[in-house]
ROBALUM-835983 format. One record per residue (C-alpha): residue number from 0; chain; x, y, z. Coordinates in nm, 3 decimals, m for minus. Each point is the difference from the previous one (the first is absolute). Layout:
+-----+--------+---------+---------+---------+
| num | chaine |      xx |      yy |      zz |
+-----+--------+---------+---------+---------+
| NUM |      A |       X |       Y |       Z |
...
+-----+--------+---------+---------+---------+
//
This chain:
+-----+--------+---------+---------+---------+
| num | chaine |      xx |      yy |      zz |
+-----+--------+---------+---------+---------+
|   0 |      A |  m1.558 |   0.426 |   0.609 |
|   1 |      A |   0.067 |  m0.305 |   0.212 |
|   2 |      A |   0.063 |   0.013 |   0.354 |
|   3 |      A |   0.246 |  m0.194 |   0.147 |
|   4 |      A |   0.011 |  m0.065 |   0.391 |
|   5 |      A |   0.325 |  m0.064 |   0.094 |
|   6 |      A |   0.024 |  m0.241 |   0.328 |
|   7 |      A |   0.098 |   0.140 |   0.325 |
|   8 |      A |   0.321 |  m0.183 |   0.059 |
|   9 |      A |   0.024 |  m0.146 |   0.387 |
|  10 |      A |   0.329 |  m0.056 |   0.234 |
|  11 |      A |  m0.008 |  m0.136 |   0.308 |
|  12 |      A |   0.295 |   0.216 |   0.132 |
|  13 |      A |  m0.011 |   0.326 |   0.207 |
|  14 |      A |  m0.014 |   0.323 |  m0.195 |
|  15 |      A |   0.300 |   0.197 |   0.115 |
|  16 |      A |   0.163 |   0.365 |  m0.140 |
|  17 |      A |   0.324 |   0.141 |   0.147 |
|  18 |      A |  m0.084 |   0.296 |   0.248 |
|  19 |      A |   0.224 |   0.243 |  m0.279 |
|  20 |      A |  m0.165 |  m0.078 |  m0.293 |
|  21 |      A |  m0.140 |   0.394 |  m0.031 |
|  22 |      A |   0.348 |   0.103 |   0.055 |
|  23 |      A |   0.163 |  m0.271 |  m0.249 |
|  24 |      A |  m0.317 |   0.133 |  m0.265 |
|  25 |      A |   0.165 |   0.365 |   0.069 |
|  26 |      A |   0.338 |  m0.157 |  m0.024 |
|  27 |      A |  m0.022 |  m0.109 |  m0.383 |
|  28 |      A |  m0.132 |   0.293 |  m0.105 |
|  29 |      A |   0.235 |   0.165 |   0.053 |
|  30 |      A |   0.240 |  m0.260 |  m0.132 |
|  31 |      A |  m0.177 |  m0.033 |  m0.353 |
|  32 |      A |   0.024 |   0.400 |  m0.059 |
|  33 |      A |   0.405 |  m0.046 |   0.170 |
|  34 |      A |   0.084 |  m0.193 |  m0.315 |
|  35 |      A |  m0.294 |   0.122 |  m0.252 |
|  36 |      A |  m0.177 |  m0.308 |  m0.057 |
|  37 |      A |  m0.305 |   0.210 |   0.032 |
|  38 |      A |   0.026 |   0.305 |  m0.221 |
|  39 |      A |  m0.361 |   0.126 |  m0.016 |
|  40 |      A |  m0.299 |   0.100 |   0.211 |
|  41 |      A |  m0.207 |  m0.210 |  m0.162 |
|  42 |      A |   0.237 |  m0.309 |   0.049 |
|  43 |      A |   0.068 |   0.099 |   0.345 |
|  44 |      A |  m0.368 |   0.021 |   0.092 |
|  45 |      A |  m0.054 |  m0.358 |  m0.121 |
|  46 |      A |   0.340 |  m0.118 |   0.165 |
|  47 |      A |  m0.160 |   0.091 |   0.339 |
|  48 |      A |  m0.316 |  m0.119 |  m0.040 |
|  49 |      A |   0.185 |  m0.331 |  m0.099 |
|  50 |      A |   0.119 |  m0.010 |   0.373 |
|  51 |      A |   0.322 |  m0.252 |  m0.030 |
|  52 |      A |   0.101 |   0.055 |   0.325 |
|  53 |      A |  m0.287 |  m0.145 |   0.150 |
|  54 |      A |   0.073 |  m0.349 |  m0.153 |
|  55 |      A |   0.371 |   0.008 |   0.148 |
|  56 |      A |  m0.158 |   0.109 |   0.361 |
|  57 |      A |  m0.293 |  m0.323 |  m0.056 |
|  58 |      A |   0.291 |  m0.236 |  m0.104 |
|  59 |      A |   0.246 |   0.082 |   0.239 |
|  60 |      A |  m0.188 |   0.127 |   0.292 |
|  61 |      A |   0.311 |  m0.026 |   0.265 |
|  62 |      A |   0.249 |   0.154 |  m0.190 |
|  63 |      A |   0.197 |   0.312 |   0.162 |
|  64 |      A |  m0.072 |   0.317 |  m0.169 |
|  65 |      A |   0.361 |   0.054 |  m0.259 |
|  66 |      A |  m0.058 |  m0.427 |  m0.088 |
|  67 |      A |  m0.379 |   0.147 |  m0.115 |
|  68 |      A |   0.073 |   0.274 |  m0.239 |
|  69 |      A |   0.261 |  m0.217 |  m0.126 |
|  70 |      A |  m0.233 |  m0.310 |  m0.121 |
|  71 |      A |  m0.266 |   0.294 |  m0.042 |
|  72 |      A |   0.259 |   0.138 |  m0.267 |
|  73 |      A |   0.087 |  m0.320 |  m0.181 |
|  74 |      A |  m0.369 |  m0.086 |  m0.018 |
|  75 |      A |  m0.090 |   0.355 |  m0.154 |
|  76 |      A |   0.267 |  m0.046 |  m0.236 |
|  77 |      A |  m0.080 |  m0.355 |  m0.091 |
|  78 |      A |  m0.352 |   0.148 |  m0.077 |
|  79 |      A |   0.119 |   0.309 |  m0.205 |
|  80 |      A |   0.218 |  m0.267 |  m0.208 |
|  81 |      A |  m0.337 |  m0.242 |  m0.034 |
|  82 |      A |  m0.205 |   0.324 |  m0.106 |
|  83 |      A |   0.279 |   0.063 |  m0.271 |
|  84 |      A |   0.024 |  m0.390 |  m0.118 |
|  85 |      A |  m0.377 |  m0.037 |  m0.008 |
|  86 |      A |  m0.135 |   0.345 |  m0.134 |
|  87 |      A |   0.265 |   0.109 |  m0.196 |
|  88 |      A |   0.128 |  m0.052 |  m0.357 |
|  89 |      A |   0.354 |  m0.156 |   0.152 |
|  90 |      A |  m0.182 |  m0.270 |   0.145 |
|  91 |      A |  m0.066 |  m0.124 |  m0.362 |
|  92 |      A |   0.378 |   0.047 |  m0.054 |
|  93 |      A |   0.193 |  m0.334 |   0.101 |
|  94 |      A |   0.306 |   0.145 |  m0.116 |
|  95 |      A |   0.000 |   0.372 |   0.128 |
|  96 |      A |  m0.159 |  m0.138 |   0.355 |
|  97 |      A |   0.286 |  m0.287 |   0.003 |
|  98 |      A |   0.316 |   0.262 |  m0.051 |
|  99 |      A |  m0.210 |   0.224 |   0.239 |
| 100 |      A |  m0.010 |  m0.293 |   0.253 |
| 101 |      A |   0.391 |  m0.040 |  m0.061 |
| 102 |      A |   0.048 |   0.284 |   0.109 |
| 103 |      A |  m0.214 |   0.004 |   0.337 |
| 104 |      A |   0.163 |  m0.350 |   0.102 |
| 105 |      A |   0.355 |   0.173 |  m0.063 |
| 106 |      A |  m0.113 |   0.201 |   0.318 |
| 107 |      A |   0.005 |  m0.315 |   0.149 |
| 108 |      A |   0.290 |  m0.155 |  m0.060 |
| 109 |      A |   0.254 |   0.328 |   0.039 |
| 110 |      A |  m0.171 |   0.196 |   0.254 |
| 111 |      A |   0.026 |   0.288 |  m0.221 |
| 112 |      A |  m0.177 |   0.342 |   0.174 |
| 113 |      A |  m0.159 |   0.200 |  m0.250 |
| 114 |      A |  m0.082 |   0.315 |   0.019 |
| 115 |      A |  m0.356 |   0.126 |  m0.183 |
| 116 |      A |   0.184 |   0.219 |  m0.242 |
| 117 |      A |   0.272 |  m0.288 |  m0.073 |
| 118 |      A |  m0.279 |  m0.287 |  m0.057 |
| 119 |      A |  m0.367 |   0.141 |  m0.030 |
| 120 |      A |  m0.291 |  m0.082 |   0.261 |
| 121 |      A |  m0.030 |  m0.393 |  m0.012 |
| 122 |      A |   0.386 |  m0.086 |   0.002 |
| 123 |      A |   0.050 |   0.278 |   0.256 |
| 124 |      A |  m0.256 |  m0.111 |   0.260 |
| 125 |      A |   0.109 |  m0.313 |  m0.042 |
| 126 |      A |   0.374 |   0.022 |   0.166 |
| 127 |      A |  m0.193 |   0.235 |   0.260 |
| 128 |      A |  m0.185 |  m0.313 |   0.128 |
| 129 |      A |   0.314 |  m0.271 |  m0.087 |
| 130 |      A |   0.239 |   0.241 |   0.192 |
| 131 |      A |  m0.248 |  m0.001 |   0.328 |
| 132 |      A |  m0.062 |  m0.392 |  m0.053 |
| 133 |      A |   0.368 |  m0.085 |  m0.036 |
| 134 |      A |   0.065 |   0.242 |   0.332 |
| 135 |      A |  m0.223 |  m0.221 |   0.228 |
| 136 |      A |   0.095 |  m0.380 |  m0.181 |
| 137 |      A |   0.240 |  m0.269 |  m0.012 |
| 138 |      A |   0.148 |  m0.135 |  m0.328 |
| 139 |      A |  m0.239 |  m0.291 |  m0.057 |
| 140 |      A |  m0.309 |   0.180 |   0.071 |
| 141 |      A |   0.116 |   0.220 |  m0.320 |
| 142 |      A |   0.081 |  m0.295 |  m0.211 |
| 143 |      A |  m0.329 |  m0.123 |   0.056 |
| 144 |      A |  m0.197 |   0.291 |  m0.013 |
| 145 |      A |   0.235 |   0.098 |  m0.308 |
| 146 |      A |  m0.154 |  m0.376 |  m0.160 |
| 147 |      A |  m0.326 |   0.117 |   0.085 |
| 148 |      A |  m0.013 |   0.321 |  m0.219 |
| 149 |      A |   0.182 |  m0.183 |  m0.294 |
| 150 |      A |  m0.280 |  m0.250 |   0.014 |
| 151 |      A |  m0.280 |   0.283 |  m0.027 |
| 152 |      A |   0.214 |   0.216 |  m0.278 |
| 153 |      A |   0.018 |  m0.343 |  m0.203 |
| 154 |      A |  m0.424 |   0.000 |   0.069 |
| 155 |      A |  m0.038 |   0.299 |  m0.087 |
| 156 |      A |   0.162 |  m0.039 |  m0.350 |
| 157 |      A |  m0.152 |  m0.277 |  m0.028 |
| 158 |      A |  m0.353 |   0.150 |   0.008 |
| 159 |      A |   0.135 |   0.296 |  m0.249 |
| 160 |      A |   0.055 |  m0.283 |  m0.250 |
| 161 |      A |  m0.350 |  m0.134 |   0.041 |
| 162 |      A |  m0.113 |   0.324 |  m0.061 |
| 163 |      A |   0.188 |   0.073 |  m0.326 |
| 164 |      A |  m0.065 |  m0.370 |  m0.139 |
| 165 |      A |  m0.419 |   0.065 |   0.095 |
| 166 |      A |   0.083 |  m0.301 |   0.207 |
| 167 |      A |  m0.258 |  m0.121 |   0.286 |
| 168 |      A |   0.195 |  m0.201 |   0.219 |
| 169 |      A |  m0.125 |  m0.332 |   0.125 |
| 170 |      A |  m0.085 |  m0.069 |   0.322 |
| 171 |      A |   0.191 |  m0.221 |   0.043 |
| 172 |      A |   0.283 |   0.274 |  m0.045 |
| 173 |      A |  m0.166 |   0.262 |   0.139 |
| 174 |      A |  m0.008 |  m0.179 |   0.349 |
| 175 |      A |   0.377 |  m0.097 |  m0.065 |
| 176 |      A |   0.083 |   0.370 |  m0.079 |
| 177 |      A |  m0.208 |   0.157 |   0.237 |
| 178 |      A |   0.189 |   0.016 |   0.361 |
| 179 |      A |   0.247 |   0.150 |  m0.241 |
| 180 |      A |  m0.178 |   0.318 |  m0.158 |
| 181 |      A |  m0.141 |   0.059 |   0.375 |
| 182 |      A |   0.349 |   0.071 |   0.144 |
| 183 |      A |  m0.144 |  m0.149 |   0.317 |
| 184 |      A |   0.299 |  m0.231 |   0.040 |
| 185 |      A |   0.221 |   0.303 |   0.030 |
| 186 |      A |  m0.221 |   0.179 |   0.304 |
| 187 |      A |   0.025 |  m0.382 |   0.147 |
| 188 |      A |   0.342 |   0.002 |   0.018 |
| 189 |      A |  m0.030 |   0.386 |   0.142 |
| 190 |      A |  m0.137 |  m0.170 |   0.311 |
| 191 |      A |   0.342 |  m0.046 |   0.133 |
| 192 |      A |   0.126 |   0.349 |  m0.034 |
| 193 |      A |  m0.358 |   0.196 |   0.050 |
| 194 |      A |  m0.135 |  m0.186 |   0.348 |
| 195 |      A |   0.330 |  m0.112 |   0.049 |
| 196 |      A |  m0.086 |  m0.394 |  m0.010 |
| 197 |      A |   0.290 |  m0.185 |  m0.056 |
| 198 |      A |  m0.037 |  m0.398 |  m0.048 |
| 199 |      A |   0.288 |  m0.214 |  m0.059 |
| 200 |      A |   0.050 |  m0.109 |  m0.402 |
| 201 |      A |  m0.097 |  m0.395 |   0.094 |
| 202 |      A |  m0.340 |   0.138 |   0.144 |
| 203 |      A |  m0.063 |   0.242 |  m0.294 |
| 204 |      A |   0.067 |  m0.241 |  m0.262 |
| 205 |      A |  m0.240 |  m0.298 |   0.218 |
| 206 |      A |  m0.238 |  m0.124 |  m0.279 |
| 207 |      A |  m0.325 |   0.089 |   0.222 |
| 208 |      A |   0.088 |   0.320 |   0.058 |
| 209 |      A |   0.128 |   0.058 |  m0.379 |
| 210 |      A |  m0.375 |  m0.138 |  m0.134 |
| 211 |      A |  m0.132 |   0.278 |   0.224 |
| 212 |      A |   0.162 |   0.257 |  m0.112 |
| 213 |      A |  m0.139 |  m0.096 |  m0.345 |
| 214 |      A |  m0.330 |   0.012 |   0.127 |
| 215 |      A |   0.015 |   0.308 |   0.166 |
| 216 |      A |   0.183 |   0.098 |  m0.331 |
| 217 |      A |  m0.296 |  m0.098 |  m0.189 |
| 218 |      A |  m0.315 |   0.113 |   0.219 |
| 219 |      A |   0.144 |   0.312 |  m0.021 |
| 220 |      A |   0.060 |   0.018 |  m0.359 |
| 221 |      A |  m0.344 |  m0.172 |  m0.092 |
| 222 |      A |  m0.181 |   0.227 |   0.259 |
| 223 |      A |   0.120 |   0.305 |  m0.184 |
| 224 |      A |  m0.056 |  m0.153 |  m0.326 |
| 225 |      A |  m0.383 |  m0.046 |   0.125 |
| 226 |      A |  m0.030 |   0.350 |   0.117 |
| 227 |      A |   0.141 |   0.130 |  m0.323 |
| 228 |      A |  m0.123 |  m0.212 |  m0.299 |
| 229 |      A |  m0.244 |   0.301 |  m0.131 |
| 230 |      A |   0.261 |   0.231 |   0.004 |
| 231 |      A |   0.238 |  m0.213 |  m0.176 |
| 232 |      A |  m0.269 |  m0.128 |  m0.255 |
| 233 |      A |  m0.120 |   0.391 |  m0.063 |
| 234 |      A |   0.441 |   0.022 |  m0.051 |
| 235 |      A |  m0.013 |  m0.274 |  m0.240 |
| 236 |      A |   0.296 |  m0.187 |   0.226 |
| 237 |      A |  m0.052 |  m0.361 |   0.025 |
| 238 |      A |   0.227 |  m0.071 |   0.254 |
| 239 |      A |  m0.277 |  m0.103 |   0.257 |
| 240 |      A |  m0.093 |  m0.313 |   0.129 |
| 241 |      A |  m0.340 |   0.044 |  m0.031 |
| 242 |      A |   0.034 |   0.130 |  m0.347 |
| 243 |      A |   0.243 |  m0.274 |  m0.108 |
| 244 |      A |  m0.279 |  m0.263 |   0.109 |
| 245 |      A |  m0.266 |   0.178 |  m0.168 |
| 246 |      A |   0.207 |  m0.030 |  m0.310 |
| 247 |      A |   0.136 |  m0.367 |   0.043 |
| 248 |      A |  m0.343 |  m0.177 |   0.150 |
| 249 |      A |  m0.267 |   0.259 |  m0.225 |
| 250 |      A |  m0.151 |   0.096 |   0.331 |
| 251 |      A |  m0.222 |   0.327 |   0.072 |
| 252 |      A |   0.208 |   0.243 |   0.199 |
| 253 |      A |  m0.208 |  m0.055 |   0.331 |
| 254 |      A |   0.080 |  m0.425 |  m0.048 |
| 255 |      A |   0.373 |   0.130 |  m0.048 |
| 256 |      A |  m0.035 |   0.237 |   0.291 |
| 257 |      A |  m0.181 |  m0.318 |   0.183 |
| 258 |      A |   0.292 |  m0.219 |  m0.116 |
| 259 |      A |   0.310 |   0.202 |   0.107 |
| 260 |      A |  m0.171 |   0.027 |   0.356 |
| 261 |      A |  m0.004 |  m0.387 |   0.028 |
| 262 |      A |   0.327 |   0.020 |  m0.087 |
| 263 |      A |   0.096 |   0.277 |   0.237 |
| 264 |      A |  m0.217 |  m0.184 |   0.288 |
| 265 |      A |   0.218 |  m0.327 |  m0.083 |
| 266 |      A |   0.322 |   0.161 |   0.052 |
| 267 |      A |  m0.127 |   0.144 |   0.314 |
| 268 |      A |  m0.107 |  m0.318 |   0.121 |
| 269 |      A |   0.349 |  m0.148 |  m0.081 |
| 270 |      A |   0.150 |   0.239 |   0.213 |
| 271 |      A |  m0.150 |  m0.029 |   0.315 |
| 272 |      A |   0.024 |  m0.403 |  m0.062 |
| 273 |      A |   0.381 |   0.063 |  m0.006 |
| 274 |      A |   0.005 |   0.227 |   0.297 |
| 275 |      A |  m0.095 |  m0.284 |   0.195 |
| 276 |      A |   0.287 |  m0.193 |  m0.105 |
| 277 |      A |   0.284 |   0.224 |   0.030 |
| 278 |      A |   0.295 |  m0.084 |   0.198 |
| 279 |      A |  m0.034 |   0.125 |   0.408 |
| 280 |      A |   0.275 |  m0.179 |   0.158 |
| 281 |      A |   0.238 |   0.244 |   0.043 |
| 282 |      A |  m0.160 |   0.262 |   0.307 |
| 283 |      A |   0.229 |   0.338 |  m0.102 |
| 284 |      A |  m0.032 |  m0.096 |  m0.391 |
| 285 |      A |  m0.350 |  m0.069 |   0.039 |
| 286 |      A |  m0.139 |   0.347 |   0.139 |
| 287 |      A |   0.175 |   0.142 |  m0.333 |
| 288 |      A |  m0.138 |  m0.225 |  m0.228 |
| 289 |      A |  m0.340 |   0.082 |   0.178 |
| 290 |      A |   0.065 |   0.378 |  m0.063 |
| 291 |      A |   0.131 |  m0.093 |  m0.354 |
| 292 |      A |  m0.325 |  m0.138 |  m0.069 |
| 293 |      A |  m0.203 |   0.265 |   0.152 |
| 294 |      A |   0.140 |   0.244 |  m0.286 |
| 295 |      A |  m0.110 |  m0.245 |  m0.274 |
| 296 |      A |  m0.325 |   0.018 |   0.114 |
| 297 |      A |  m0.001 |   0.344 |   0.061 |
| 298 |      A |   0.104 |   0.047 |  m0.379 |
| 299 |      A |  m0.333 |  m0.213 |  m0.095 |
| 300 |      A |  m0.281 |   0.172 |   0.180 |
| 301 |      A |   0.221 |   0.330 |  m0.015 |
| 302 |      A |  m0.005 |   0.030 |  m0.377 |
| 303 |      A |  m0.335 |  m0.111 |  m0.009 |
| 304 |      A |  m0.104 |   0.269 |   0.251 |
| 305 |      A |   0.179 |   0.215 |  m0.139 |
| 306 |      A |  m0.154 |  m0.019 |  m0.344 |
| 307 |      A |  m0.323 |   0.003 |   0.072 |
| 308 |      A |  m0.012 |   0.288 |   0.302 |
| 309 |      A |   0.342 |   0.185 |  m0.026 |
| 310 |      A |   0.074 |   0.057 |  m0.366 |
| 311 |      A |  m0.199 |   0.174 |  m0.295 |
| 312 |      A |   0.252 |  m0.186 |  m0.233 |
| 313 |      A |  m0.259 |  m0.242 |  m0.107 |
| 314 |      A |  m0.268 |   0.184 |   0.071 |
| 315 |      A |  m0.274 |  m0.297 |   0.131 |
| 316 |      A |  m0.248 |  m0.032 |   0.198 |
| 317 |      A |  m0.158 |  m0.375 |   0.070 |
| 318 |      A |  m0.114 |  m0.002 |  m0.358 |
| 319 |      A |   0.148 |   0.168 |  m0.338 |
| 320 |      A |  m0.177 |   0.075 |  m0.319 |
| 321 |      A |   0.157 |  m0.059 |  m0.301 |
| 322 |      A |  m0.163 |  m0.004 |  m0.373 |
+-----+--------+---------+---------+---------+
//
C-alpha cells in the first residue's frame, strides 16, 4: 500500500455559504425523488451524504432563496449526468451518449416541457430547470448559456470516445478539454440570472476578465481532479489531470499529485495578477464587476471547501490510500 498525501490547497479569499443552504439541501431532495432520479434507498442515502446543495450555497453565497435551489438543481443534475458518463457502460458509448445528448440540447433549443412519464428522469428534470431559467432571463443570456452546455455535451462525447478507443488523452488535450467536461462555464454564465449580476457584453467579453474566468475555470476543475485522483484511478477513468501526467511524464502518483498542484497554484496566481488589472473606471459598472468577481472566487475556495468538509462524494481526508 502506498500512501499518498494529497496537499491542502490554499485561497486567499473569504470562506462564505448562503444562510439557506440547509433549506436548499432539503430542497433537492425532494426534487430528485419529484422526478425519480433517485429510485432507491441505497442511492438516496449516498445522494445525501453527497450534499450538492452545499456547493451551490459556497459558490453563490448571496443568492435569494428560489435563484439557490435553481443552480442547486442544475448542479445536482449536472452531477447525476457525470455519475452516468463516468461510471456507467453509456459513457463508453460515443454513439448512444451523442443521440442521448441530441436529445437533451433539443430541450434547449424548443423549450419543450416534459413531463416524467412523457421523457424519463434526465430529459424531464431538465425542462424543469430550463423552464425556471428562461422565466427569470433575457434572450442572450440563453444563447450563451445555451453555447455553454453544447460545449460540455461535445466534452462529454468526447471523453466517451477516449474511453471506447482505450485512449489516454494528452495533456496537452486534456487541459484544452477540461473547462469543458467541468460544465463550470455554464454555472459562470448562471451568475447573471442566480445573484442577479448583470455586466454589459463589452465588459464580459474584456480579455482580462475572459483569462480569469479560465482560471477560475481551471482551479476548480484541477482542484477536484486533485481531491479525486484515487477514486478515479480505483474507477479505471483516466480523465484526470493528475492521472494524465502520471501517464504522459512516467511520474509516481504523489510527483503527479505534486505536479497538478503547481499547476493549480499557477493558475491561482494568474488570477489574482489579473484582478489587479481589471478595468475600474466606470463607478456604477465597477461595484458589479467587484461583486462579479466575488462569485468567481467564491466558486474556488467554495468547491474546494466543499469537497473536503461538506461532501462524502470523494470521501478524503488530508491523505488517501490507494494500492
Amino acid at each position: 500500500m502506498n500512501l499518498i498525501h494529497l496537499p491542502q490547497l490554499k485561497y486567499p479569499f473569504p470562506s462564505r455559504v448562503n444562510a439557506r443552504a440547509e433549506d436548499a439541501q432539503a430542497h433537492i431532495q425532494q426534487w430528485v425523488q419529484k422526478f425519480d432520479l433517485i429510485t432507491d434507498e441505497r442511492a438516496l442515502f449516498k445522494f445525501n451524504k453527497a450534499r450538492f446543495a452545499w456547493l451551490a450555497a459556497r459558490a453563490f453565497p448571496d443568492a435569494p432563496f428560489p435563484e439557490l435551489c435553481l443552480i442547486a438543481d442544475f448542479n445536482t443534475w449536472l452531477f447525476l449526468l457525470d455519475d452516468q458518463c463516468d461510471e456507467n457502460t453509456a459513457g463508453k458509448k460515443s454513439d448512444y451518449l451523442r443521440t442521448i445528448m441530441a436529445g437533451l440540447m433539443d430541450i434547449f433549443h424548443t423549450n419543450k416541457v416534459f413531463s416524467l412519464e412523457d421523457a424519463g428522469p434526465l430529459p424531464a428534470s431538465l425542462s424543469d430547470i430550463w423552464e425556471r431559467m428562461r422565466a427569470i432571463s433575457k434572450p442572450a443570456w440563453r444563447l450563451r448559456f445555451i453555447r455553454s452546455m453544447e460545449d460540455y455535451f461535445n466534452s462529454c462525447i468526447w471523453e466517451a470516445e477516449n474511453r471506447e478507443a482505450g485512449r489516454i488523452p494528452s495533456v496537452k488535450d486534456y487541459v484544452r478539454m477540461r473547462p469543458f467536461t467541468g460544465a463550470l462555464f455554464a454555472d459562470v454564465e448562471a451568475i447573471d440570472i442566480i445573484e442577479k449580476i448583470y455586466l454589459p457584453g463589452e465588459l464580459l467579453e474584456n480579455s482580462i476578465l475572459q483569462r480569469m474566468i479560465l482560471a477560475c475555470n481551471n482551479i476548480v476543475c484541477w482542484a477536484n481532479d486533485i481531491i479525486s485522483c484515487t477514486k478515479e484511478s480505483k474507477a479505471g477513468d483516466v480523465h484526470n489531470l493528475v492521472l494524465v501526467l502520471q501517464h504522459e511524464q512516467n511520474l509516481p502518483l504523489q510527483e503527479a499529485v505534486a505536479e497538478a498542484t503547481r499547476m493549480h497554484n499557477e493558475e491561482l496566481a494568474i488570477f489574482l495578477v489579473l484582478e489587479k488589472l481589471l478595468p475600474h473606471e466606470d463607478v456604477p459598472l465597477n461595484y458589479e464587476l467587484i461583486r462579479y468577481v466575488a462569485v468567481l472566487r467564491s466558486w474556488m475556495i467554495g468547491n474546494y471547501e466543499w469537497s473536503v468538509l461538506d461532501t462524502g462524494r470523494y470521501g478524503v481526508a488530508m491523505q488517501q490510500v490507494v494500492r
